[in-house]
GUFIBA-244252 format. One line per field, with one value per residue: x, y, z of N, C-alpha, C in turn. Coordinates in steps of 0.02 Angstrom, whole numbers, plus 32768, in hexadecimal, padded with zeros to 4 digits. Atoms other than C-alpha are relative to their C-alpha. Layout:
BEGIN
n.c1 = (X,...)
n.c2 = (Y,...)
n.c3 = (Z,...)
ca.c1 = (X,...)
ca.c2 = (Y,...)
ca.c3 = (Z,...)
c.c1 = (X,...)
c.c2 = (Y,...)
c.c3 = (Z,...)
***
This chain:
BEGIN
n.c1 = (8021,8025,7FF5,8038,7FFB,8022,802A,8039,8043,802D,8053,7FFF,801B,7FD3,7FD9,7FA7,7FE7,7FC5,7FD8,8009,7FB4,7FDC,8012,7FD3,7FC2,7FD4,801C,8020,7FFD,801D,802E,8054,7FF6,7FEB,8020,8036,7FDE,7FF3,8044,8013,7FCE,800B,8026,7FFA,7FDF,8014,8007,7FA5,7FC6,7FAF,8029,7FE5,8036,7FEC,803F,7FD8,7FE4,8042,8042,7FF9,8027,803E,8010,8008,8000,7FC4,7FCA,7FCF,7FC0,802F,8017,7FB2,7FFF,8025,7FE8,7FC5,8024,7FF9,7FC5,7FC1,8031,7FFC,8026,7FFA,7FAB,7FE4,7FF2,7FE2,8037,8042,8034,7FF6,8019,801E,7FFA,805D,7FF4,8023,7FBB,7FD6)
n.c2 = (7FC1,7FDA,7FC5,7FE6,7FC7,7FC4,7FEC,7FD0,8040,802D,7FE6,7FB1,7FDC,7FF3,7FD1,801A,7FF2,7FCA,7FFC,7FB1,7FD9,7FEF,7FAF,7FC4,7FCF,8018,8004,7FDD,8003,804D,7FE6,8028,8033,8032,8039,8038,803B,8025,800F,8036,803B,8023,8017,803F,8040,8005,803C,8032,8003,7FD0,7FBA,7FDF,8009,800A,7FC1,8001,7FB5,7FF4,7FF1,7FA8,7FCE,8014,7FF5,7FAF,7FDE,7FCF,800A,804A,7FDE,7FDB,8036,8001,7FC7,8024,8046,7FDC,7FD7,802F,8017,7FCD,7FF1,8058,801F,8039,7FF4,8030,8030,8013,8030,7FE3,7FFD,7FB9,7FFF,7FC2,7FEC,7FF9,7FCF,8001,801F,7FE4)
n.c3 = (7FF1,8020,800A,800E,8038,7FF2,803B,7FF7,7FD3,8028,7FE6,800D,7FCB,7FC4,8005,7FF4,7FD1,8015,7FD9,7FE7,8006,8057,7FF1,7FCE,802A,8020,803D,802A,8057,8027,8018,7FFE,803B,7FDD,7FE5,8029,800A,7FC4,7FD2,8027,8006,7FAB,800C,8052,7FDD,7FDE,7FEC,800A,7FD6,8008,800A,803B,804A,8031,8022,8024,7FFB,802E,7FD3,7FD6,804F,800A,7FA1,7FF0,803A,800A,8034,7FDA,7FD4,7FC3,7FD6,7FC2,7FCC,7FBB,7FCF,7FCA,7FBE,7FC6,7FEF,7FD0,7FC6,7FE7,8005,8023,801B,804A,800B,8047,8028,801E,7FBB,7FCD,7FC5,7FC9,7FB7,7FAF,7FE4,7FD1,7FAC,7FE2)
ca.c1 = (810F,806B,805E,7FC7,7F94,7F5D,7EBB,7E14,7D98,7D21,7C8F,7C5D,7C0A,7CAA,7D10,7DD2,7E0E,7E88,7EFF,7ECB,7FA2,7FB9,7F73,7FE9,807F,80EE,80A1,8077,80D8,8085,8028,7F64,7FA5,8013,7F9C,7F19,7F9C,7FE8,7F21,7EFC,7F98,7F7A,7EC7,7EF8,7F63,7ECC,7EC2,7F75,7FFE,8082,8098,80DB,8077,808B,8045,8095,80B2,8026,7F97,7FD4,7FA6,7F08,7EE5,7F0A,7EF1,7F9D,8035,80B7,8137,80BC,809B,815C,8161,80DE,8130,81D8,8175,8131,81D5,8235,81A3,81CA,8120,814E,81F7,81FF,8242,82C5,822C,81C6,8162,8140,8143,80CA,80E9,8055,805B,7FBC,803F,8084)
ca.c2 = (7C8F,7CCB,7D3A,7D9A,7DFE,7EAC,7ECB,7F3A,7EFC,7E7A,7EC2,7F71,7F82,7F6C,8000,8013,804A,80E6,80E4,8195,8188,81AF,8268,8294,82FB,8274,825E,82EA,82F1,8246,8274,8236,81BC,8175,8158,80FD,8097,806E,804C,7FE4,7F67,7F68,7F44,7EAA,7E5A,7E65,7DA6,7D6F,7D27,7D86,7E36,7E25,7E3F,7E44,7EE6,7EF8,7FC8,7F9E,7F77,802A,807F,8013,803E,8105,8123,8167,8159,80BC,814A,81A0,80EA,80D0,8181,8142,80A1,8118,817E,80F6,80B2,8154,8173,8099,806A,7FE8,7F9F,7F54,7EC1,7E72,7DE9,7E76,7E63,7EFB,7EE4,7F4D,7F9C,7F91,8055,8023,7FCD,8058)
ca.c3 = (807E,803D,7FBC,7FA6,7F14,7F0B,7EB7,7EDD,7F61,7F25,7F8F,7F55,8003,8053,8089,8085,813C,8140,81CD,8228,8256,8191,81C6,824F,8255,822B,8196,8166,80B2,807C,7FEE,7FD4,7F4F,7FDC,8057,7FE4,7FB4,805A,809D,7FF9,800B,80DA,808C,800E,80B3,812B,816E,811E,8168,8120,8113,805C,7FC9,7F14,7EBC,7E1F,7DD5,7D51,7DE3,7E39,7D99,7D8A,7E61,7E55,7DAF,7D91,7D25,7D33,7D71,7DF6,7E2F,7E61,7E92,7F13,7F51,7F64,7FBF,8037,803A,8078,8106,8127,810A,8094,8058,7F93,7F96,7F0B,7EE9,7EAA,7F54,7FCA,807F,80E2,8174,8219,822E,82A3,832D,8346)
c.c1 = (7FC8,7FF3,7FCB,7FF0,7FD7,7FC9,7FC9,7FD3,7FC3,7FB3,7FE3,7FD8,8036,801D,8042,800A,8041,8024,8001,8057,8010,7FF0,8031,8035,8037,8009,7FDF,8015,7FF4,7FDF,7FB2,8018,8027,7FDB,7FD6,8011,800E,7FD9,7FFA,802B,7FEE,7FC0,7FF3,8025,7FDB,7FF7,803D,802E,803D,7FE8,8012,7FD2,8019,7FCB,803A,7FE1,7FB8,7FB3,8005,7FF5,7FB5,7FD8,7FE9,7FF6,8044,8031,8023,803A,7FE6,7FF6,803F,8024,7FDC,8010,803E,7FF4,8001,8042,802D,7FD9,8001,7FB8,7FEB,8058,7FFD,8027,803C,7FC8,7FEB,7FD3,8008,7FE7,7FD7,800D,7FC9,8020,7FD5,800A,8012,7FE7)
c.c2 = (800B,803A,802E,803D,8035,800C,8036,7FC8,7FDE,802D,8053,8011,7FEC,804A,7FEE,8049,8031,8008,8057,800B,8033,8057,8016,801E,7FE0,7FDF,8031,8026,7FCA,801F,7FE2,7FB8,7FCD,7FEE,7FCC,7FDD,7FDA,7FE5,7FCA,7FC3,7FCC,7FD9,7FB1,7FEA,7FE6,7F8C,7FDC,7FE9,801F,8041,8017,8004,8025,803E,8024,806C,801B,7FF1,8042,8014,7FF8,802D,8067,8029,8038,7FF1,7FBE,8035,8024,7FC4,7FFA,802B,7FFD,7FD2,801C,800C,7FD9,7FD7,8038,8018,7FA0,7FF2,7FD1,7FF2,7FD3,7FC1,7FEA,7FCC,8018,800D,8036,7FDE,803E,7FF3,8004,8038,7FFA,7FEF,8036,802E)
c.c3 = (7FCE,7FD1,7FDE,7FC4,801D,7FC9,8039,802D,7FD6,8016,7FF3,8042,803A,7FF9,8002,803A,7FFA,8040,8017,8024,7FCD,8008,8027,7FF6,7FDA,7FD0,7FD0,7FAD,7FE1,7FD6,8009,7FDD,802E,802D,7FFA,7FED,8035,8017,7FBC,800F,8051,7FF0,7FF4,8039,8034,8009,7FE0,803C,8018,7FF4,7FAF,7FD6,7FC9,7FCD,7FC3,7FDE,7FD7,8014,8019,7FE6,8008,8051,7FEC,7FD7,7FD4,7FC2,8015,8032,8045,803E,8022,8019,803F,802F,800F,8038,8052,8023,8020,804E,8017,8013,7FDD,7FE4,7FBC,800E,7FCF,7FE7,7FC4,8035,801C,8048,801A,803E,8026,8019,804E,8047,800F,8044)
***
């Protein structure tokens, strides 16, 4: 399996794509911090194989500018709304809210 890292887009004239789901009602206690995460990771798997990828607590800091504890208050987050599931690797699966 592939395992793709999470970093910042290379192209500063790319954009990062926001899943207009992440607004609706059944999302609507996501915070901001979770959907910029959830859209960055969906970002960092665009053309992969797999849906896992490898985004360790001290890129989420670097990403949202946050704390280390805010960052795995964020991946709870996504994880209790199942838009991603941790892993024991260390890896996070993302979820394709856009299937739905």
């Amino acid at each position: 399996m592939a395992m793709v890292q999470c970093s910042a887009p290379a192209d500063t004239d790319d954009y990062l794509y926001i899943p207009a789901i992440l607004f609706s009602h059944k999302y609507a206690g996501l915070s901001s911090n979770g959907k910029l995460l959830y859209s960055i990771l969906r970002d960092n798997l665009r053309g992969a194989k797999s849906q896992d990828c490898f985004c360790s607590d001290q890129e989420i800091c670097w990403l949202l500018k946050c704390s280390k504890k805010q960052a795995r208050r964020t991946i709870q987050e996504l994880d209790k709304f199942h838009l991603v599931s941790p892993l024991p690797s260390g890896k996070i699966r993302v979820q394709d809210v856009c299937s739905e």
